[in-house]
C-alpha positions as CSV (number, residue, x, y, z in Angstrom):
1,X,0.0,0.0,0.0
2,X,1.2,3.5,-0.6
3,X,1.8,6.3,1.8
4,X,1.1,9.5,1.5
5,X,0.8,12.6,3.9
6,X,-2.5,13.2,5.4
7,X,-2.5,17.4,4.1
8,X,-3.1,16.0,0.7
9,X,-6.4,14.5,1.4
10,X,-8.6,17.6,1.4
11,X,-6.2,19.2,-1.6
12,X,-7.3,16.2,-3.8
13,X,-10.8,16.4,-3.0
14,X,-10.8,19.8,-4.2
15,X,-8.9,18.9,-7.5
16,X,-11.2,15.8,-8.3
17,X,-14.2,18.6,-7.9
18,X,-12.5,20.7,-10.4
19,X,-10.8,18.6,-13.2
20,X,-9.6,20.2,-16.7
21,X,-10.8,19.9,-19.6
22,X,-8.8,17.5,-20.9
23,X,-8.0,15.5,-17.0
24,X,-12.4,15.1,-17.3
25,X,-12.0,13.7,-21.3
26,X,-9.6,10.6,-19.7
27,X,-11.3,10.0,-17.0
28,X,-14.8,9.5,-18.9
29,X,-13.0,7.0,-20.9
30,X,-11.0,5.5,-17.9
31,X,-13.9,5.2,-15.2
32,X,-15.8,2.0,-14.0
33,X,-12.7,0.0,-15.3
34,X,-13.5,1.1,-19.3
35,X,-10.1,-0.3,-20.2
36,X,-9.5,-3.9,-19.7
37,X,-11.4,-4.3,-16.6
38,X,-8.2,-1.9,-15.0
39,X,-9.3,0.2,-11.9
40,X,-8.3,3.9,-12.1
41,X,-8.2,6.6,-9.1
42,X,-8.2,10.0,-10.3
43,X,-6.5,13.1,-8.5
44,X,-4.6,10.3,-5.8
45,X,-2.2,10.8,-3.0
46,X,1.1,9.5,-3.4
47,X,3.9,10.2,-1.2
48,X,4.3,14.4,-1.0
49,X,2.4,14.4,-4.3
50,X,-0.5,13.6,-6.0
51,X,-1.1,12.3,-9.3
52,X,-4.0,13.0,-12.1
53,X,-4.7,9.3,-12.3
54,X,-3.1,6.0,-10.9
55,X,-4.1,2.3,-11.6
56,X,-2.8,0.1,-8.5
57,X,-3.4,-3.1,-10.1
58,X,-0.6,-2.5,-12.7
59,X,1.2,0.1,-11.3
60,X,0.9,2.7,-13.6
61,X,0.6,6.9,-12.9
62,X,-0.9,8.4,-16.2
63,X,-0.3,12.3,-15.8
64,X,-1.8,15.3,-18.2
65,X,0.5,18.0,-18.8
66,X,-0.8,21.3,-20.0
67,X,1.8,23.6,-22.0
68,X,3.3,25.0,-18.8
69,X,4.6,21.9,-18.0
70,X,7.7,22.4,-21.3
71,X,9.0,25.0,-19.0
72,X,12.5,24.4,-17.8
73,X,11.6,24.5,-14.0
74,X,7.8,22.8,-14.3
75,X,10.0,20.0,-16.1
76,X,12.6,19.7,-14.0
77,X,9.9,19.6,-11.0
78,X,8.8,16.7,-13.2
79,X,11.5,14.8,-13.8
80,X,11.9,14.6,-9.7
81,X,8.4,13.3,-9.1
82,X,8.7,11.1,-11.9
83,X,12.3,9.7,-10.2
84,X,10.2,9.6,-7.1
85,X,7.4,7.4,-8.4
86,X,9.8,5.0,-9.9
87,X,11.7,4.5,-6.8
88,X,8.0,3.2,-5.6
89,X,7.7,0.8,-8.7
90,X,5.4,2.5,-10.4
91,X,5.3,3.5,-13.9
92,X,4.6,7.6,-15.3
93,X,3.2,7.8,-18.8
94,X,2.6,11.9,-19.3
95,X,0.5,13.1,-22.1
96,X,0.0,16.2,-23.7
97,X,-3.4,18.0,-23.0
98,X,-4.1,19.3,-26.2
99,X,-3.6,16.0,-27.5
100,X,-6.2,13.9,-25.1
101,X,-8.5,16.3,-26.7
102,X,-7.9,16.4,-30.0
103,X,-6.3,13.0,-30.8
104,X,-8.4,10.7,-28.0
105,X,-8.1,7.3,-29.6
106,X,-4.3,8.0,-30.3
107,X,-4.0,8.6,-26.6
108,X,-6.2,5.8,-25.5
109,X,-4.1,3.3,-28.0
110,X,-1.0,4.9,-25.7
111,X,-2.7,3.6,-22.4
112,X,-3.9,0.8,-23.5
113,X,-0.4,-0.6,-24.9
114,X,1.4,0.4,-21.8
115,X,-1.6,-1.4,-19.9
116,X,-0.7,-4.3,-22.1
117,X,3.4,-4.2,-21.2
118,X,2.6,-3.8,-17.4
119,X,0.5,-6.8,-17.8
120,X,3.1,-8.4,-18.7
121,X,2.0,-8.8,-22.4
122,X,-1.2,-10.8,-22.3
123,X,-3.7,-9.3,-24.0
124,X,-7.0,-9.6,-22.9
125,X,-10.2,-10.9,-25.5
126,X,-12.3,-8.2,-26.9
127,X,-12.3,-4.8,-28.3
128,X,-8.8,-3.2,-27.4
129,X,-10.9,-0.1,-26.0
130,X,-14.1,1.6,-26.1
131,X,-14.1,4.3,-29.2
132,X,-14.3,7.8,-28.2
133,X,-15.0,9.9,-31.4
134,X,-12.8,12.7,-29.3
135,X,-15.9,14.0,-27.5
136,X,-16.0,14.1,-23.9
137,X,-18.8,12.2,-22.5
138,X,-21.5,13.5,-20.3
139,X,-21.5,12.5,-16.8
């Protein structure tokens, strides 16, 4: 089980209320185990941080970076968590914004390859994942 500091609670309560644009796209196509029966957390606790969406089964952080995030200190702050979260086993896949938006299959063919690797390579029967058209569903 991971750790993570009690202050951050009540900070991702408040960032699960108030999603992006393209953080509420995913996580229309990632809820109620969408993809290969895979159980995602949005806006969770980890250590002193806390990441846009994590899947615990498999070990994987999938993070949504908005343009500020090509900036040299927003990356560098990046390439520290993302050291961080490695040292816990986990894998980071970041993804551009614009591009969950715009190019949602594309980005969904992304997570549900790396899904694939962390499962060791066995690929599940069925549809590889449910189609988007690039809309973001209502909730």
């Amino acid at each position: 089980m991971l750790r993570y500091h009690p202050h951050l609670k009540d900070k991702a309560r408040q960032l699960r209320k108030n999603l992006t644009d393209s953080e509420l796209a995913l996580w229309s196509r990632l809820r109620n185990k969408q993809l290969l029966d895979i159980q995602f957390y949005r806006q969770k606790p980890i250590g002193e941080h806390i990441v846009d969406f994590f899947a615990p089964r498999i070990k994987l952080v999938v993070e949504v970076d908005g343009s500020q995030h090509m900036e040299a200190d927003h990356a560098l702050k990046d390439r520290h968590r993302d050291g961080y979260l490695r040292s816990l086993g986990l894998r980071v896949l970041r993804l551009n914004s614009r591009e969950v938006l715009e190019e949602s299959d594309a980005v969904m063919e992304v997570i549900y390859r790396t899904i694939v690797e962390q499962l060791s390579g066995k690929i599940p029967p069925g549809p590889p994942f449910p189609k988007g058209g690039g809309e973001i569903a209502d909730l």
